[in-house]
Residue, then its C-alpha position, 0 to 999 in steps of 0.5 A: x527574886x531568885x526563887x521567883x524565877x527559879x520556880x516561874x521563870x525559868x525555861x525547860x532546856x528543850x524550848x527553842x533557841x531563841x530563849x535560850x541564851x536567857x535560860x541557860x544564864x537564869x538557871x546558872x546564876x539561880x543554881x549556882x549562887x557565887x559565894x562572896x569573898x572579900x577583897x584585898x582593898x589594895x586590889x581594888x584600888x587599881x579598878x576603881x580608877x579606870x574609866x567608866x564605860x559608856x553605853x555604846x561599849x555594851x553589846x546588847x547581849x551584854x546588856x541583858x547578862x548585866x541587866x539580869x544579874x541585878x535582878x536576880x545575882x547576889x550582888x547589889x546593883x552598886x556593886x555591878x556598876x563598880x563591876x561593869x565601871x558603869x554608872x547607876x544611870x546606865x545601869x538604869x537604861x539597861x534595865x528600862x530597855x530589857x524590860x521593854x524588850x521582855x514586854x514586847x518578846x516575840x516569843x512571849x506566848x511561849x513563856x505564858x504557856x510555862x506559866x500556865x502549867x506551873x500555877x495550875x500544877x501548884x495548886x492542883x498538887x498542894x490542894x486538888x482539883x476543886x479548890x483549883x476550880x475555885x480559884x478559876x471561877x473568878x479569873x485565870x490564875x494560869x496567867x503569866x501575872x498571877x503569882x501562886x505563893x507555894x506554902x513556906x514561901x515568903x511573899x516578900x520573896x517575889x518583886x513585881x518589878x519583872x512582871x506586873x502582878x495582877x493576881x495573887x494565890x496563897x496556898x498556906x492557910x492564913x492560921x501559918x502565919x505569925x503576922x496576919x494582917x502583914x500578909x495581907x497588907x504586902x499582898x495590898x501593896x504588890x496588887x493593882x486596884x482591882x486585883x484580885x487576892x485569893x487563899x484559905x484558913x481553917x476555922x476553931x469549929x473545923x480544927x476540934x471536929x478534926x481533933x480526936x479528943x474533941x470528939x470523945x464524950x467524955x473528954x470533948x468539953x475539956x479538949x474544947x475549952x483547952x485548945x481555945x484558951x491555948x490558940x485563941x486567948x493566948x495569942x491575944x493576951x499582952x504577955x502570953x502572947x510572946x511566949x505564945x509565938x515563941x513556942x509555935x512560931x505562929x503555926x497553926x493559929x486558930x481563927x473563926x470565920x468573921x475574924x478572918x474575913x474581918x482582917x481581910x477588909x480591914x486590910x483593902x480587900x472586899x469580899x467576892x466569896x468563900x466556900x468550904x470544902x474539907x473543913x478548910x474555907x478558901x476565900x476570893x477577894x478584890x483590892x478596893x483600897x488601901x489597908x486601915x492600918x488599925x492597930x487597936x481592933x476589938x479583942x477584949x470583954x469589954x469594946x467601943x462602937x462608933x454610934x451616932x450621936x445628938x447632932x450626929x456626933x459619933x461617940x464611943x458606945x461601951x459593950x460587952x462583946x457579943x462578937x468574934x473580932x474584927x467583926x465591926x469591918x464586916x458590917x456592910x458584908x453581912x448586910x449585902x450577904x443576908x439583909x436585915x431580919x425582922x429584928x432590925x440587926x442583920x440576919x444569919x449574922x456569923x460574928x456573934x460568939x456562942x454566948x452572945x446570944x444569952x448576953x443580948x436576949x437579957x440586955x447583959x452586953x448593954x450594961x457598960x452603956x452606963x458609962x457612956x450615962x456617966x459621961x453625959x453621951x447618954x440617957x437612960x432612956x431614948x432611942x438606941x445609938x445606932x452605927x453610921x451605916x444603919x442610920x443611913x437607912x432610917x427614914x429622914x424624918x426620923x434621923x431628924x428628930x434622933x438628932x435632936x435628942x441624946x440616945x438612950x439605953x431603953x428603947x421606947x419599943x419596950x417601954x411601948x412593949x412593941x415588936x422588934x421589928x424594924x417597922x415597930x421599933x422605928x414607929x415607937x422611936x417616932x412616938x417616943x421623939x414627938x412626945x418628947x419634944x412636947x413634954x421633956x421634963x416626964x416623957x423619960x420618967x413615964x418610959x422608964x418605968x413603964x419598960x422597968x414594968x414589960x421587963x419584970x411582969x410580962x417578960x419582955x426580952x430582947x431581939 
């Protein structure tokens, strides 16, 4: 709380007089902390038994020293009601009339105006003049309720007790920070719906064009593969992790842009927009619920997806990942962003990992889907297990007929050696369901065979 009124509140000597008897008491109590000393317990005694004051002992002036004391002295607010000889309910009437007076101070332009110079002058020294320009394309962060956290600053530093928050800036990338989705989840907690939650982080690809190794020829494939083991892989792994963060303090993390922006919506927020500019990618977001809280995000080889099942039970699908983590979260982002491609899977899609290509061309990321065969969750054959929100855009008559059969890992579009267009794969899986429905006993056996033939023969290869 002292920090926050000492870099945002506090006022310059020359303002007019009418700030003054709060300046001058904010800027003594935040310069010039008191260092706590105990007491003899037999000095104290005689102060405790006297009698409580009531409201009508204070003078407002005296009200306001008492009241800013508590919000940014060293003493607890026991301790300034056994001080004062006030009540805890006393105490609270101050405080309650204050910050009503503060609300409705003549003078309150005067404060903004402070504010507004100190929020732009932080960003545009720590940052420049664009990534500020940025910043102010979606509100005015010059306003008396935008907080600007200056880099090493603690979040948790700041109350929104004194002024409501409506804004939040963090100047720090997000790669500085041990606790990543605790930052955002405090930012979630300060905000009101519809706040707004801006700040930045730099992506692996951006730190290895930065990095001087990473560019000679020779030694550029070493120096890659090395920083991603020592800040991707390490700060993951269940062991290294400790000694990963005891050694870095959680410094200069590396991240890619889908598990960034996935930890934002994971934690409340939607996205409004990113751009990049130096390498650094600042983004803009909205507060459109409450954090998930999900401790157990997608990091391994091996993941679960929630996909829709017979009767429309969800049922974990096991795959080999093909995607950054925490890129499940970005699902309806990618598709407002880009759409679907001809494929049927979203189009320009960020999340996928540079070998997630080769692993769905070839049908590699679906061989653990044979455990999902084991448990009974799946065929061999049958239409394949789709999200929530893509089955939302089937066509109902076709979302009928799925329901009625369990999914499959071959498609009926390759056994039909069809297209993979949304069109041709939805037109096949049609095809394959009323066929089904007629014949139940051979359908499966004559498309498994026949999609065994279109694989090895005429090279058939996925989207």
């Amino acid at each position: 709380m002292k920090e926050f009124l000492n870099e945002t509140l506090v006022l310059e000597r020359k303002r007019k007089s009418e700030f003054s008897f709060m300046k001058d008491h904010i800027s003594d109590r935040v310069l010039n902390a008191r260092v706590k000393k105990k007491k003899n317990i037999f000095l104290e005694i005689p102060s405790r038994i006297k009698k409580t004051k009531k409201v009508s002992d204070f003078t407002s002036l005296d009200r306001i020293k008492i009241v800013v004391d508590g919000l940014i002295g060293d003493l607890s607010k026991e301790e300034i009601c056994r001080k004062e000889r006030i009540s805890t309910e006393v105490y609270d009437e101050f405080k309650l009339e204050f910050l009503d007076a503060f609300k409705d101070f003549s003078k309150f332009n005067e404060l903004q105006k402070t504010l507004a110079s100190h929020n732009k002058e932080l960003v545009v020294n720590n940052l420049g003049e664009e990534h500020f320009d940025f910043f102010q394309k979606f509100t005015d962060i010059t306003t008396y309720d935008s907080l600007v956290v200056p880099k090493e600053k603690d979040l948790l530093n700041y109350s929104n007790e004194f002024i409501k928050i409506s804004n939040i800036v963090l100047l720090d990338k997000i790669n500085n920070f041990r606790q990543i989705n605790k930052k955002f989840e405090d930012a979630n907690d300060r905000l009101p719906m519809g706040g707004l939650f801006m700040g930045s982080f730099e992506t692996f690809n951006s730190r290895v064009k930065n990095t001087f190794l990473c560019n000679v020829p020779v030694l550029n494939k070493v120096c890659r593969a090395f920083s991603f083991f020592v800040h991707r892989v390490c700060p993951k792994l269940p062991y290294v992790k400790k000694m990963y963060f005891s050694v870095t303090k959680g410094k200069n993390r590396m991240l890619s842009k889908a598990e960034a922006l996935g930890r934002l919506v994971s934690c409340g927020f939607d996205i409004l927009d990113y751009k990049e500019i130096d390498g650094i990618h600042y983004f803009a977001s909205i507060k459109i619920k409450t954090p998930s809280y999900d401790m157990n995000p997608s990091y391994g080889p091996l993941f679960k997806m929630n996909r829709v099942g017979k009767n429309g039970k969800i049922i974990g699908v096991y795959k080999f990942r093909t995607m950054h983590p925490y890129s499940e979260y970005l699902q309806d982002y990618i598709l407002k962003l880009n759409g679907y491609a001809e494929t049927g899977k979203p189009a320009n899609d960020f999340r996928l990992v540079p070998w997630g290509k080769f692993l769905r061309r070839y049908w590699l990321d679906e061989l653990p889907q044979l455990i999902n065969v084991f448990k009974g969750e799946l065929k061999l054959v049958g239409c394949r297990p789709v999200s929530k929100r893509y089955f939302q855009d089937i066509p109902e008559d076709i979302q009928k007929l799925r329901l009625t059969q369990k999914p499959g890992c071959v498609p009926p579009y390759v056994a039909l050696n069809r297209k993979s267009t949304v069109e041709s794969v939805l037109d096949a899986e049609k095809e394959y369901l009323e066929e089904k429905i007629k014949n139940p006993y051979f359908t499966d056996t004559k498309y498994f065979f026949s999609a065994l033939y279109n694989i090895l023969i005429k090279n058939k290869r996925s989207a």
